[in-house]
C-alpha positions in Angstrom: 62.3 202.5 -37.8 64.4 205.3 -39.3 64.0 206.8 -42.7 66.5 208.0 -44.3 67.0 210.4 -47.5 64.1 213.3 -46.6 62.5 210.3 -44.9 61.5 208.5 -48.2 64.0 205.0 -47.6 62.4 203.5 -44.1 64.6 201.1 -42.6 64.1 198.9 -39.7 67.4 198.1 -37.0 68.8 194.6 -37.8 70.0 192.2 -35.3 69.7 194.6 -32.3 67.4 196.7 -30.9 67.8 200.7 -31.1 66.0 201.9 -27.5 65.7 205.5 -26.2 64.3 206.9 -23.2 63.3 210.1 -22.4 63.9 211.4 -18.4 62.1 214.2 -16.7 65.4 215.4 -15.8 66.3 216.9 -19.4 68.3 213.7 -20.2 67.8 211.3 -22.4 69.4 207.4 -22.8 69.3 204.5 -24.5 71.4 202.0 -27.0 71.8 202.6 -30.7 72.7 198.9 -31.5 75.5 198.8 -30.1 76.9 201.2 -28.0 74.8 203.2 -25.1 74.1 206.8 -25.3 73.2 209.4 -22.8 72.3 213.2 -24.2 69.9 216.0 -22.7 67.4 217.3 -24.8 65.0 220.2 -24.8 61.4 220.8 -25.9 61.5 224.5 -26.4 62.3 226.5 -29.3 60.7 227.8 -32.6 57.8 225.2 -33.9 58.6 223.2 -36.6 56.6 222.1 -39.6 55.9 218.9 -37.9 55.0 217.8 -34.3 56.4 220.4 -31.7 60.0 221.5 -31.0 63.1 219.0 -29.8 66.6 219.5 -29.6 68.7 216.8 -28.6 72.6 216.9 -27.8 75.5 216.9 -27.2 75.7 212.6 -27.3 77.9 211.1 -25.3 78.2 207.1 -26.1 80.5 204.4 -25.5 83.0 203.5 -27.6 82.4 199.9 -28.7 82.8 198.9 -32.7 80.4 196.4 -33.7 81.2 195.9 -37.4 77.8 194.3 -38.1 76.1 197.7 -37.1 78.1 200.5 -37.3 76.7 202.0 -40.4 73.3 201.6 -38.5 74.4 203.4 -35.2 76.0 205.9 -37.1 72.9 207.1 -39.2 71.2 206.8 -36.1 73.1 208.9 -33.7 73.1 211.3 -36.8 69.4 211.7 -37.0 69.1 212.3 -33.3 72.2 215.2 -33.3 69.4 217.2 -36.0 66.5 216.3 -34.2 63.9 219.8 -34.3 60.9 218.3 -33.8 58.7 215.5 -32.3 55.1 213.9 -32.5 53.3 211.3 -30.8 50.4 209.3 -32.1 49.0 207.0 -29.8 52.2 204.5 -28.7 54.6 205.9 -31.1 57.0 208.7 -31.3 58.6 210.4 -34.3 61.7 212.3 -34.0 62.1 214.3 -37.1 65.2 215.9 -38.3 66.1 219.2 -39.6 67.2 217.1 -43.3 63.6 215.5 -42.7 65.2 212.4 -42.0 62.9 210.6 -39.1 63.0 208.1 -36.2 60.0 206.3 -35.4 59.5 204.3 -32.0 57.1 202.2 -30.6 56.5 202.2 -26.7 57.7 199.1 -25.3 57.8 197.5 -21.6 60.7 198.8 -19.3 
């Protein structure tokens, strides 16, 4: 799920699934639709207003166009580069973003 402006518009991925996972190396990886992404992150820093700290970047991807979800992978690699802060509530993980855009994940199988 991401939500979009100040996190009021939710939106779910369509036709593909967005994945991320988190590695206790400081790097991070996944797909954003359509391309895969690799990242390190960081959970130290000044607390936000929600959740506790998370910085995330720089992304490194591949560099695939898939017209169908471009605009998708593109808000969505957008949201993780302004990540600040995260919070976990049983098996789902919110990434929110300095513009208070979010990410929401559920935990799936690997």
């Amino acid at each position: 799920l991401m939500a979009v402006k100040n996190g009021t518009e939710p939106t779910a991925p369509t036709g593909t699934p967005v994945t991320l996972t988190f590695r206790p190396d400081g790097t991070l990886n996944g797909n954003g639709g359509c391309n895969d992404y690799s990242a390190g992150f960081s959970l130290s820093g000044a607390t936000p207003a929600k959740g506790d700290p998370l910085t995330i970047g720089p992304i490194t991807s591949t560099k695939i166009f898939c017209n169908r979800v471009a605009a998708q992978e593109s808000t969505y690699f957008s949201i993780l580069k302004k990540a600040v802060a995260y919070d976990v509530v049983i098996n789902t993980l919110r990434i929110t973003a300095s513009d208070g855009t979010y990410l929401s994940f559920t935990a799936g199988k690997q």
